[in-house]
DSSP file (Angstrom, degrees, kcal/mol; ACC not computed):
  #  RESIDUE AA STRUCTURE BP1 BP2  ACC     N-H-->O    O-->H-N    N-H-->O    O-->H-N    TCO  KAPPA ALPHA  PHI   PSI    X-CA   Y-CA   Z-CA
    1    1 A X              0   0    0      0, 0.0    86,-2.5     0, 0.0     2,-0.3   0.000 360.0 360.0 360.0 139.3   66.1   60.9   79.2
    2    2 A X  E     -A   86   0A   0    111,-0.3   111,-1.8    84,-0.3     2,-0.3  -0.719 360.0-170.5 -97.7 156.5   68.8   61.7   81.5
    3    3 A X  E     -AB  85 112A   0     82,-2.2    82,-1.1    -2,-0.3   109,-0.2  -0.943  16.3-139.7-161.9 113.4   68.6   60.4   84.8
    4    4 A X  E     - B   0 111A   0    107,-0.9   107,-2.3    -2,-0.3     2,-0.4  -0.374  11.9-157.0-102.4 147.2   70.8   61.0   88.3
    5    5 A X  E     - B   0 110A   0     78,-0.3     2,-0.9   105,-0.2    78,-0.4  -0.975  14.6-147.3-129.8 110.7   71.7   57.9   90.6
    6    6 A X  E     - B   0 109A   0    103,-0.8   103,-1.3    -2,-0.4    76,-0.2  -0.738   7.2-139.7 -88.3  96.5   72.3   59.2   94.0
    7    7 A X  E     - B   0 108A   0     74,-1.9    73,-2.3    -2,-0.9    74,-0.5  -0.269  32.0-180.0 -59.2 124.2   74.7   57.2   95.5
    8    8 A X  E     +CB  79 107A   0     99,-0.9    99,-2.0    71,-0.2     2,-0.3  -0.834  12.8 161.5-107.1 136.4   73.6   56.7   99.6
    9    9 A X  E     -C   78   0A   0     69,-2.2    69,-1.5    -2,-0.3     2,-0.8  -0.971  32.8-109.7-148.8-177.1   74.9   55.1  102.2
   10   10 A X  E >   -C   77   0A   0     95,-0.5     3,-2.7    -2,-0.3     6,-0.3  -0.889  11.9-139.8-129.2 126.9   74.5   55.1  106.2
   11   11 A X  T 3  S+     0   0    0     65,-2.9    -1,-0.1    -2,-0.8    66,-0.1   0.759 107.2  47.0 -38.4 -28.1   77.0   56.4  108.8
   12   12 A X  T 3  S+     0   0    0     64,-0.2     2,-0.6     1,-0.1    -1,-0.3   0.423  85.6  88.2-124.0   6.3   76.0   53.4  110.9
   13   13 A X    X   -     0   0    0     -3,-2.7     3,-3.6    92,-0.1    -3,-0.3  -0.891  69.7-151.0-117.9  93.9   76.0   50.4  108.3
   14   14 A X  T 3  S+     0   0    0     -2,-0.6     4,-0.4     1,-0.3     8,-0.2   0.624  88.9  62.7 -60.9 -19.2   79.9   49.4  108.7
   15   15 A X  T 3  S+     0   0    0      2,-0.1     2,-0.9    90,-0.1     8,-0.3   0.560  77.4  90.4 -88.1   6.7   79.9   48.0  104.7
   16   16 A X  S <  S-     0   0    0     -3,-3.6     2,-0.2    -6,-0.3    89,-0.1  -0.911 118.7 -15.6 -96.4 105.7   79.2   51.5  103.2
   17   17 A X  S    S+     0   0    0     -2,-0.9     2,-0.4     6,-0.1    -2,-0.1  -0.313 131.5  53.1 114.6 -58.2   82.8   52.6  102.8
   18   18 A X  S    S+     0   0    0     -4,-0.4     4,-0.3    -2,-0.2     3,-0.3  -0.790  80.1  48.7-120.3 140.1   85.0   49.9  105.1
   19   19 A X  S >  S-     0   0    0     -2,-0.4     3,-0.7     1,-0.2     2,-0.5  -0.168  93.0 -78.6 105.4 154.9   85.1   45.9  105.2
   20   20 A X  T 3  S+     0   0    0      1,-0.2    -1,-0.2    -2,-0.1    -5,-0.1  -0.581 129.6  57.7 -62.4  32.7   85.4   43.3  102.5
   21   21 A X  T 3  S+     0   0    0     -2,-0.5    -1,-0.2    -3,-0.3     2,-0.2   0.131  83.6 105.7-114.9 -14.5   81.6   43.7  101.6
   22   22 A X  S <  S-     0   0    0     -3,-0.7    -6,-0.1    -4,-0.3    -3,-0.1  -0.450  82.5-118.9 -61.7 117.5   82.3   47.5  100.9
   23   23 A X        -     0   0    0     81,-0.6    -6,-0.1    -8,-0.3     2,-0.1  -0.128  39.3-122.9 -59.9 165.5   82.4   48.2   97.1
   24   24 A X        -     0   0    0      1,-0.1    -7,-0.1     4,-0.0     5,-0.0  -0.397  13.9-116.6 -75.0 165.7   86.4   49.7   96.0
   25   25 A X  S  > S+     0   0    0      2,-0.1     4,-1.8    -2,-0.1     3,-0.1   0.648 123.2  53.6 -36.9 -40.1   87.5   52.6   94.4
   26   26 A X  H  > S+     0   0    0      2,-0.2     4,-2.7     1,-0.2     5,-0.2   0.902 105.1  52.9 -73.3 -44.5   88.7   50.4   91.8
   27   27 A X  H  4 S+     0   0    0      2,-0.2    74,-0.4     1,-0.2    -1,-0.2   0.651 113.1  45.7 -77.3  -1.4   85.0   48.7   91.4
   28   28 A X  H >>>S+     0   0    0      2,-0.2     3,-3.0     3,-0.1     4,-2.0   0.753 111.2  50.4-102.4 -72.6   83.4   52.2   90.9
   29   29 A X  H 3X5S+     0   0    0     -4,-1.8     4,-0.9     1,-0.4    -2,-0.2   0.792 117.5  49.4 -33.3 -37.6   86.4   53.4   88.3
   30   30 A X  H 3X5S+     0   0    0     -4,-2.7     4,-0.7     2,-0.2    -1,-0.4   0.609 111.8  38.8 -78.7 -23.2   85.3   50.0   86.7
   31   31 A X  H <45S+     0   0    0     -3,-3.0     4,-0.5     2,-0.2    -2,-0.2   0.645 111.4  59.1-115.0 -35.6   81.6   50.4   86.6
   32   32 A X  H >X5S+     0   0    0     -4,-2.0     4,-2.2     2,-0.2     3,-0.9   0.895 107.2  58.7 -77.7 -44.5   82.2   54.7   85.4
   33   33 A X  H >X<S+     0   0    0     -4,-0.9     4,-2.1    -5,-0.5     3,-1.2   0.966 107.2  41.1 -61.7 -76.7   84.2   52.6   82.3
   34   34 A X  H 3< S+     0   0    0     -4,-0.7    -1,-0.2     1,-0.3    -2,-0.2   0.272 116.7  44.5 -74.6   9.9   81.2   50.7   81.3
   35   35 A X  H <4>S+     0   0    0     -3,-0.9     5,-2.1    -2,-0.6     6,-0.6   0.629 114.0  53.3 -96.2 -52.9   78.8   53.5   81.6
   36   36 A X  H X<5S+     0   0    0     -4,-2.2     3,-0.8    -3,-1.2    -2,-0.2   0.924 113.5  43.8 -44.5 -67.0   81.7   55.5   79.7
   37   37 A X  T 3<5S+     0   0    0     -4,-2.1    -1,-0.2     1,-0.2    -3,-0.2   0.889 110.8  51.3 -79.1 -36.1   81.7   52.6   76.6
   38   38 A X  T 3 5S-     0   0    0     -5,-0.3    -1,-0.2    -4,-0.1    -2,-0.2   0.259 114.1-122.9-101.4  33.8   77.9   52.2   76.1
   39   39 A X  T < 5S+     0   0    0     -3,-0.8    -3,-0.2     1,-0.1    -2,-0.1   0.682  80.2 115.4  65.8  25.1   77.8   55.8   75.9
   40   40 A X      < +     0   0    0     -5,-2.1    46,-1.0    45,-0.0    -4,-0.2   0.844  43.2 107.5-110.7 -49.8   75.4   56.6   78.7
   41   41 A X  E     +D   85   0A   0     -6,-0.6    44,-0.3    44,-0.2     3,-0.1   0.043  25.5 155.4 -59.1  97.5   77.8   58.6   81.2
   42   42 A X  E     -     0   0A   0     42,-1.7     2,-0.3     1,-0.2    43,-0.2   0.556  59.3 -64.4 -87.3   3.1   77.3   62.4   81.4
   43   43 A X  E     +     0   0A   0     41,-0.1    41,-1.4   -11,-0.0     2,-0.2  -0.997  53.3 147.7 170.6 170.5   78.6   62.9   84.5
   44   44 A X  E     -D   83   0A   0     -2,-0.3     2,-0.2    39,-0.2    39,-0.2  -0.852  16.3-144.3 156.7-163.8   79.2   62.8   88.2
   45   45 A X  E     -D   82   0A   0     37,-0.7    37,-0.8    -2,-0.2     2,-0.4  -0.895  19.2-112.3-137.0-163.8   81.4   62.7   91.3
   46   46 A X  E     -D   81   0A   0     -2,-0.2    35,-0.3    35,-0.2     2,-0.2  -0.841  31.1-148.7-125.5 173.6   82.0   61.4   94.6
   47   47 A X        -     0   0    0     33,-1.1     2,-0.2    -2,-0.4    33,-0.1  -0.474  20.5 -80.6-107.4-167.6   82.0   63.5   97.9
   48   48 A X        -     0   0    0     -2,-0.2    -1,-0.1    31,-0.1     5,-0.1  -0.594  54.8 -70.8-107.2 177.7   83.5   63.6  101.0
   49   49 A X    >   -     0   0    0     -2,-0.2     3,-2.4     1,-0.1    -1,-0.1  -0.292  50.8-129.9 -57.7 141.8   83.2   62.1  104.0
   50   50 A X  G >  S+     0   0    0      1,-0.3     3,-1.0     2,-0.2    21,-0.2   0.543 105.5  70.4 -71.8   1.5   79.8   63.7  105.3
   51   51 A X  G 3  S+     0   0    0     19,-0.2    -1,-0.3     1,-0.1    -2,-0.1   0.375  95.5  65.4 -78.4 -20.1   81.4   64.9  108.8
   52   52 A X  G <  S+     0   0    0     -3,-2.4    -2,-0.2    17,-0.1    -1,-0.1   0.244  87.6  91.3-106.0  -8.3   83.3   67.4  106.3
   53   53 A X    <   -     0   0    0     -3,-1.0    17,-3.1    16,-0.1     2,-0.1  -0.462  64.8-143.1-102.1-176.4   80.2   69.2  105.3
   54   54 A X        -     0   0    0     15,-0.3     2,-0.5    -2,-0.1    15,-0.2  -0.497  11.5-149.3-114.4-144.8   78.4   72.2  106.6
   55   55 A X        -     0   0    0     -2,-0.1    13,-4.0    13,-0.1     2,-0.5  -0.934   9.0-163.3-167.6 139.7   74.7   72.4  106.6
   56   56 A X        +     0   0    0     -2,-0.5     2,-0.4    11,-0.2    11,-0.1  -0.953  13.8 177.4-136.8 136.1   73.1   75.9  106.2
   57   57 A X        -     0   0    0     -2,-0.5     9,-1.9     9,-0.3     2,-0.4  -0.986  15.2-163.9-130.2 131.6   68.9   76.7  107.2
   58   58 A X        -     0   0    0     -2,-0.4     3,-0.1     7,-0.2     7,-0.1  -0.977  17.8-148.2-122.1 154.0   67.0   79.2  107.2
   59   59 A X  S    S-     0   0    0     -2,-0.4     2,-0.3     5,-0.3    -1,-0.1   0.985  86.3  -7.9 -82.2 -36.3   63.8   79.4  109.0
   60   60 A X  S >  S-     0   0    0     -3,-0.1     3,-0.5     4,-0.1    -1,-0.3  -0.894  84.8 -95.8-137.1 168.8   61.8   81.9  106.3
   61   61 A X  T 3  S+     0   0    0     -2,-0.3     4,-0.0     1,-0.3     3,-0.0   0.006 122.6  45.8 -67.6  21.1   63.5   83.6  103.3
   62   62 A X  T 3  S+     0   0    0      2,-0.1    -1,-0.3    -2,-0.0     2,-0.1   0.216  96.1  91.0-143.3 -29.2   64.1   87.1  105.0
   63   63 A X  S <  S-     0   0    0     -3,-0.5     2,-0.1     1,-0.1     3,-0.1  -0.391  86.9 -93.0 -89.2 165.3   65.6   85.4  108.4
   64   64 A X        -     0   0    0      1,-0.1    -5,-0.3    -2,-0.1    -1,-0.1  -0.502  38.5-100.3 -89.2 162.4   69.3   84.8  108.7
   65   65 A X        -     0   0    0     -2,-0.1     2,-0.7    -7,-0.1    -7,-0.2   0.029  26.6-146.4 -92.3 165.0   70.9   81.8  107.8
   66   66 A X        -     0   0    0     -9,-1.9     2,-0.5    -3,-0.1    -9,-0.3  -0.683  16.1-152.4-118.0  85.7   71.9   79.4  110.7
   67   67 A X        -     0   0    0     -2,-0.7     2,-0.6   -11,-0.1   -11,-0.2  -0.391   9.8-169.3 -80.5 125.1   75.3   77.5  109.9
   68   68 A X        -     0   0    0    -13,-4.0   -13,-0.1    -2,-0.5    -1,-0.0  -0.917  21.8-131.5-121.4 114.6   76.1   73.9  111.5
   69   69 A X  S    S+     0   0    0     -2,-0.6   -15,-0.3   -15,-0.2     2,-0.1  -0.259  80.8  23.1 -38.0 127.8   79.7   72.4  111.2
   70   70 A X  S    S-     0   0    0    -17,-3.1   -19,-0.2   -19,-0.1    -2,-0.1  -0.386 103.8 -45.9 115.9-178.5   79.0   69.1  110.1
   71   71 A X  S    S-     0   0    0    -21,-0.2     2,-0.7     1,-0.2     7,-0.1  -0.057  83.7 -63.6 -86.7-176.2   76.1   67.0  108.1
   72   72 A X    >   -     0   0    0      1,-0.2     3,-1.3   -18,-0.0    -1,-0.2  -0.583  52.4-146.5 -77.8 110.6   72.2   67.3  109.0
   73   73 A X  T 3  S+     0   0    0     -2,-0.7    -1,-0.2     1,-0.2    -2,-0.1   0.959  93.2  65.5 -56.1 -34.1   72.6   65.8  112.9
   74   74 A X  T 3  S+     0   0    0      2,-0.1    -1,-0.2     0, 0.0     2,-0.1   0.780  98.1  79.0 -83.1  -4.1   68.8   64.1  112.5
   75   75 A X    <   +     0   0    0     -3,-1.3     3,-0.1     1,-0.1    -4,-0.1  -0.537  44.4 174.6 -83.9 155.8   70.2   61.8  109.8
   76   76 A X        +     0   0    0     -2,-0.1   -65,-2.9   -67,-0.1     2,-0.2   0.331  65.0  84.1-103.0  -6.4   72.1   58.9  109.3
   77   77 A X  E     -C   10   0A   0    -67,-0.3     2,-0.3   -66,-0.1   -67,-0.2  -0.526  60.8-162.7 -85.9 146.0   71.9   58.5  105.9
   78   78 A X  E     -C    9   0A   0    -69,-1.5   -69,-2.2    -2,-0.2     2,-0.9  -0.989  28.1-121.4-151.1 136.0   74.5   60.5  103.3
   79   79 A X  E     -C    8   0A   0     -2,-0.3   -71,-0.2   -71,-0.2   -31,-0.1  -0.736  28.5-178.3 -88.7 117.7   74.9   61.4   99.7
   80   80 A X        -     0   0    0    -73,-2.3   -33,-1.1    -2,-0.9     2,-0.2   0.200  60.8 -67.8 -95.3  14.6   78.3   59.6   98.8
   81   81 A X  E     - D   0  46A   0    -74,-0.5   -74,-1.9   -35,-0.3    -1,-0.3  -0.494  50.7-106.2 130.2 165.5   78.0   61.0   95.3
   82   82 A X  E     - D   0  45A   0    -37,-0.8   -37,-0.7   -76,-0.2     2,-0.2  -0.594   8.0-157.6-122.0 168.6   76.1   60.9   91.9
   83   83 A X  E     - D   0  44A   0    -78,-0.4     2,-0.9    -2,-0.2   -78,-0.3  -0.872  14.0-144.5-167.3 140.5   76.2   59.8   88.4
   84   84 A X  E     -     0   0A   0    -41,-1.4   -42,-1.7    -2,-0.2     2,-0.3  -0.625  20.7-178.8-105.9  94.2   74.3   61.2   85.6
   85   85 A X  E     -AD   3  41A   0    -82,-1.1   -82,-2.2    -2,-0.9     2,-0.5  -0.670  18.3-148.7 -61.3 123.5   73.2   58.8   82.9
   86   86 A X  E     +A    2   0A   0    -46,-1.0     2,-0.3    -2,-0.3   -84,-0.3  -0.953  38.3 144.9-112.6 111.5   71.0   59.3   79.4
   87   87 A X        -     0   0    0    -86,-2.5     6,-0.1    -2,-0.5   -47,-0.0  -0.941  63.5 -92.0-150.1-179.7   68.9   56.3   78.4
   88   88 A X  S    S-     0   0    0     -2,-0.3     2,-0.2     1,-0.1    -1,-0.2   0.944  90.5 -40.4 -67.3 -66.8   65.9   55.4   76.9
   89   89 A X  S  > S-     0   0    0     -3,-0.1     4,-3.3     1,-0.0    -1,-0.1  -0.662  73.1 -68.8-139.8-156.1   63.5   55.3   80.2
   90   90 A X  H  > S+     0   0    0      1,-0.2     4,-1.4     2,-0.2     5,-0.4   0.858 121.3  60.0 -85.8 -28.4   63.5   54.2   83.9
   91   91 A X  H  > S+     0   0    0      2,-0.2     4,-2.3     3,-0.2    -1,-0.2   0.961 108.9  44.9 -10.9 -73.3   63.7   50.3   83.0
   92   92 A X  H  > S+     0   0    0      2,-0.2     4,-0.7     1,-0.2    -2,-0.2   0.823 109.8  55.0 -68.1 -45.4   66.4   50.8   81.5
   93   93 A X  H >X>S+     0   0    0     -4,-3.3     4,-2.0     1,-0.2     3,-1.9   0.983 106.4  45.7 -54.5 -57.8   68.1   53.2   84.3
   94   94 A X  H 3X5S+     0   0    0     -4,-1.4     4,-1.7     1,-0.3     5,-0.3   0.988  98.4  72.2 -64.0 -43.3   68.0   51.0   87.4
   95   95 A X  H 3<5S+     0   0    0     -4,-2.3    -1,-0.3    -5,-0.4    -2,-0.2   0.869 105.6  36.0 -35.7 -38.0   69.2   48.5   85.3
   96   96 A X  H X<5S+     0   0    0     -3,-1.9     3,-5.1    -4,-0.7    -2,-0.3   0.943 116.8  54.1 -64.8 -59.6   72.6   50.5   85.5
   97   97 A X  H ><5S+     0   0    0     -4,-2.0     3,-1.8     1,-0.3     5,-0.3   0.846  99.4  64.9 -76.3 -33.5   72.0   51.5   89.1
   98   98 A X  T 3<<S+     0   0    0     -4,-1.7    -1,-0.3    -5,-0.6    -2,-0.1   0.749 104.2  40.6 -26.3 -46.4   71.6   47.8   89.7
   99   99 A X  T <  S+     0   0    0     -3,-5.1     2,-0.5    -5,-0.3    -1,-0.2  -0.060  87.1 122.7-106.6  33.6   75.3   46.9   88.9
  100  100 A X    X>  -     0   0    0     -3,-1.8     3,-1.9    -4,-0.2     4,-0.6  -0.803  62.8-142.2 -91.7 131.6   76.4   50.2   90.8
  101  101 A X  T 34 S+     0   0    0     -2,-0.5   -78,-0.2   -74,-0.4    -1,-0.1  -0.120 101.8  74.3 -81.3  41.8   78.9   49.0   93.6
  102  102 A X  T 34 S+     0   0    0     -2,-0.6     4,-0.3    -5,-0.3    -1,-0.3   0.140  85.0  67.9-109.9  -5.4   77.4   51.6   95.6
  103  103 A X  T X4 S+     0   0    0     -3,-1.9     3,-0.6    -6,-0.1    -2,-0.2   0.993  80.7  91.1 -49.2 -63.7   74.2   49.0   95.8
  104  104 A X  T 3< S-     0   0    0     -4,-0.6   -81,-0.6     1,-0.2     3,-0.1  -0.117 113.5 -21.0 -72.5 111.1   76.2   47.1   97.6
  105  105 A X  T 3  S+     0   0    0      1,-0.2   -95,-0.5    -2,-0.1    -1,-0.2   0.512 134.8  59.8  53.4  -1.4   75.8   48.1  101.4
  106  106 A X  S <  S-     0   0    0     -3,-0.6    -1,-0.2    -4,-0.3     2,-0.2  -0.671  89.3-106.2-127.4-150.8   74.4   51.2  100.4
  107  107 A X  E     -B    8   0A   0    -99,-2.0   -99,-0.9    -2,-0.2     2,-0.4  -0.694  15.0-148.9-115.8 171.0   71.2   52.4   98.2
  108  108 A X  E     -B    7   0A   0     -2,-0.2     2,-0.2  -101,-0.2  -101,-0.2  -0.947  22.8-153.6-129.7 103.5   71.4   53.9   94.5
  109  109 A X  E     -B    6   0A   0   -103,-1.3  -103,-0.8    -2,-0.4     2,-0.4  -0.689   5.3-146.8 -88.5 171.1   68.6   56.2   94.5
  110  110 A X  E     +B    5   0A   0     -2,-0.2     2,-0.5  -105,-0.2  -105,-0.2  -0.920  24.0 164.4-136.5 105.3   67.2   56.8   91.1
  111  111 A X  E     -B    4   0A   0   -107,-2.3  -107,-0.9    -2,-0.4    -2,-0.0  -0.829  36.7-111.1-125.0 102.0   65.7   60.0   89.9
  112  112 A X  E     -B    3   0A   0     -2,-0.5  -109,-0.3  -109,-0.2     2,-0.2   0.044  33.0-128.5 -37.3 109.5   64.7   61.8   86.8
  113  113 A X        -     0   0    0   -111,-1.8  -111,-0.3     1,-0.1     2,-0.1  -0.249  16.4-148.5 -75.0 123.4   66.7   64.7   86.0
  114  114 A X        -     0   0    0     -2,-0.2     2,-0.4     1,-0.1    -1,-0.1  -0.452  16.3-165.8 -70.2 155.0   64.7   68.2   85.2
  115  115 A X              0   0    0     -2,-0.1    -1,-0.1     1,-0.1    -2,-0.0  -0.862 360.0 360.0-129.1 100.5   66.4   70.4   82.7
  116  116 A X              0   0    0     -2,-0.4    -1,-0.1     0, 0.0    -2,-0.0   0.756 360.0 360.0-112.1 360.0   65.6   73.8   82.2
């Protein structure tokens, strides 16, 4: 089953991203290798900084859409990027999402992916 870990972190928790407890580039390029060699990887990326996005609403399907520079203001919380993984069950995932250096001062959520 394949299965998406949506990397999180929070604007206001200074070790998502900056500081010696903030995972590398390098320690994600290293963890995407060992997903790579036991042949679970299908995918992913990273984003951008969330200040970079825009953020688009509408109130019903017929009204027009309302565009805001910038991430969802009522949040602090941010998707810093995925990775899409195939293994046997959900045991098995968070076991990966466990050694994801995005754990580390952030969250790895863990979701089952639909396919249709």
């Amino acid at each position: 089953m394949k299965y998406v870990m949506l990397l999180m972190g929070n604007l206001d928790d200074a070790r998502c991203g900056e500081g010696p407890e903030a995972p590398s580039d390098q320690d994600f390029i290293d963890f995407d290798r060992e997903l790579e060699e036991a042949g679970i990887l299908r995918g992913g990326f990273g984003l951008t900084d969330p200040e970079l996005g825009t953020t688009v609403t509408k109130a019903s399907s017929d009204a027009a859409p309302v565009i805001t520079a910038g991430p969802y203001a009522e949040s602090r919380e941010f998707v810093g990027g995925t990775i899409v993984i195939e293994v046997d069950d959900l045991d098995e995932a968070l076991r990966w999402a466990a050694r994801c250096p995005g754990a580390v001062g952030g969250r790895v959520e863990v979701r089952p992916m639909l396919e249709f």
